[in-house]
C-alpha positions as CSV (number, residue, x, y, z in Angstrom):
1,X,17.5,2.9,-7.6
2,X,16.5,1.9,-3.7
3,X,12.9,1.1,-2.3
4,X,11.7,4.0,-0.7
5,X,10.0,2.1,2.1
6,X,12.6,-0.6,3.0
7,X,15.8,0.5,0.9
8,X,16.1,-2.9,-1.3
9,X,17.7,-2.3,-4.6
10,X,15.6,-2.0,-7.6
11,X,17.0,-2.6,-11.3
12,X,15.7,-0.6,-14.3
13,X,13.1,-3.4,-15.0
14,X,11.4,-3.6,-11.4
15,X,7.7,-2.3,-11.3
16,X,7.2,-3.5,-7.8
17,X,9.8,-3.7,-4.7
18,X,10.2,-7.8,-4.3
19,X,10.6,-7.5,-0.4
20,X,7.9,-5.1,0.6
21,X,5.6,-4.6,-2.4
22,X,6.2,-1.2,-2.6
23,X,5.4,0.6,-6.3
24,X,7.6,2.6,-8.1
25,X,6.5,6.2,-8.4
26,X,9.7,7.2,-11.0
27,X,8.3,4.8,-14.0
28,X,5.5,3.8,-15.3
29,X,5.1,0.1,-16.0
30,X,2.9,-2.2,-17.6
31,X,0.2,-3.8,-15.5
32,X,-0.3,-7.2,-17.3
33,X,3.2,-7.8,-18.1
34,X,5.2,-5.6,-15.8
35,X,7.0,-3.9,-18.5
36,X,8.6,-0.3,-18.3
37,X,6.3,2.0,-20.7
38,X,7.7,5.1,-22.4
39,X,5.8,7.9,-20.9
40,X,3.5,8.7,-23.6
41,X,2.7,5.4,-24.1
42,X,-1.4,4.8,-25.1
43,X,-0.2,0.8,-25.6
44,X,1.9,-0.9,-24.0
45,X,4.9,-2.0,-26.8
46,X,5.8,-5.6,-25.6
47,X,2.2,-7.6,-24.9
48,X,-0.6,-4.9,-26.4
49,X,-2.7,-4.1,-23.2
50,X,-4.0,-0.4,-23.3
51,X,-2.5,1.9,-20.4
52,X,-5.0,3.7,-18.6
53,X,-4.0,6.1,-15.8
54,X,-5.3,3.3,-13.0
55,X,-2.3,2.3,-10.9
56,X,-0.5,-0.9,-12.0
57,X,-0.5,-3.8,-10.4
58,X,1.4,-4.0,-6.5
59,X,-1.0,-1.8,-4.4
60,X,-2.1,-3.9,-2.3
61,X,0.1,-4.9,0.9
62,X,2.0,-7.7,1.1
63,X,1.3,-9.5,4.2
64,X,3.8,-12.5,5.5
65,X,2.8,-15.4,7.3
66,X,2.8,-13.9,11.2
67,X,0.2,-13.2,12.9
68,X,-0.4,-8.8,14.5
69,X,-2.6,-10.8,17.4
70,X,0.1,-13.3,18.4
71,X,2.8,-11.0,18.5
72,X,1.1,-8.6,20.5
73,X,-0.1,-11.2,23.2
74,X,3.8,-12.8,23.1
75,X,5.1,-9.0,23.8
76,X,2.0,-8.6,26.7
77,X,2.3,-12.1,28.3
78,X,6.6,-12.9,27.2
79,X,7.8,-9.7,27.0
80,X,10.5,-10.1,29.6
81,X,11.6,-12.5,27.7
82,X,11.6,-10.9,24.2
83,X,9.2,-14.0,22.6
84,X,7.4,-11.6,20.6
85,X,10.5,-10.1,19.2
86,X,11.8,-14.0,18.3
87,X,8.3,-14.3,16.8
88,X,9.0,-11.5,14.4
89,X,12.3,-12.0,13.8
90,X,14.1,-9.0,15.7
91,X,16.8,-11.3,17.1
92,X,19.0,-8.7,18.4
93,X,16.1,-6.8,21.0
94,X,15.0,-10.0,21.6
95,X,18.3,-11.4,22.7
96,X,18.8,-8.3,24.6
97,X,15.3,-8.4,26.4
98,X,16.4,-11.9,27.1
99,X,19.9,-10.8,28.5
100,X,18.6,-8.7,30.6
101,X,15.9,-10.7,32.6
102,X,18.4,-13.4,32.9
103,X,21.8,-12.2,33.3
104,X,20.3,-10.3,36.7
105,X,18.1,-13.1,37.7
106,X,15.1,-11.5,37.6
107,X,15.9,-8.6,39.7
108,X,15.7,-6.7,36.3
109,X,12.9,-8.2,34.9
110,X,10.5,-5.7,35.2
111,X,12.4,-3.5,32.7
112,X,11.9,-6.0,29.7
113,X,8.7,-6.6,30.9
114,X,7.7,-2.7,30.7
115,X,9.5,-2.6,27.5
116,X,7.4,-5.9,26.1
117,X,4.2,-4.9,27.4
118,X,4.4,-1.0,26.0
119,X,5.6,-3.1,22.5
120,X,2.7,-5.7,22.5
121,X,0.0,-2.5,23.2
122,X,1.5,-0.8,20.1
123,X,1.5,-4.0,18.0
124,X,-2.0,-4.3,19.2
125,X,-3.1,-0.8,18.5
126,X,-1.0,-0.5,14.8
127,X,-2.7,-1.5,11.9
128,X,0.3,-1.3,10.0
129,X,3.5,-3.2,11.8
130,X,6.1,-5.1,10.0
131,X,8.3,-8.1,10.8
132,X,12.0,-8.4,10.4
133,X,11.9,-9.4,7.0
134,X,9.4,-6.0,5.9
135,X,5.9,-7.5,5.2
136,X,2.6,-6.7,6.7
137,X,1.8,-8.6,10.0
138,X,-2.0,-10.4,9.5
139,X,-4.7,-10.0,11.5
């Protein structure tokens, strides 16, 4: 089975998506020990915690170490020049924003720089916005 947010594969015994944090909806697993529970299960079989119908562990976001603030200002202030796009880990728009502003020297720079600003507002304004790698930006 695949993530439903990101699309990483999941084996049998994965409660929680490793990359994004993302829960399983198909299974039910254990919320001490992470276990796959049979679906009328009032204990779980392999550590003995009683299954309640809360949500198991893995709800709450996963956030990596960049910052939503930082990468906003780099796409407002070095937008031209894709920094906020480095920053996060988009290598391939960043490299192109770069292309752009230097390969015409300059003369096109106000089309990467359009393109950073409008992508620093919205990394501003988003509360949710990922980097490269699928965590949560902080605050």
């Amino acid at each position: 089975m695949y993530c439903r947010r990101c699309g990483y594969y999941l084996d049998d015994s994965t409660a929680v998506c490793p990359r994004c944090g993302e829960r399983r909806e198909d299974r039910r697993f254990c919320a001490y020990c992470g276990k796959p529970l049979p679906e009328d299960a009032a204990f779980c079989p392999k550590c003995g915690a009683q299954v309640s119908d809360q949500p198991p562990y893995g709800e709450a976001p996963v956030y990596g170490t960049k910052s939503r603030i930082a990468a906003g200002l780099f796409g407002i202030l070095l937008g031209a020049f894709g920094a906020h796009n480095f920053y996060l880990g988009y290598k391939s728009k960043a490299i192109a924003q770069l292309l752009i502003t230097v390969l015409s020297f300059g003369i096109l720079s106000f089309v990467s720089a359009i393109w950073g600003l409008v992508e620093g507002i919205i990394i501003l304004s988003s509360k949710e916005y990922y980097d490269a790698e699928g965590y949560l930006l902080r605050d």
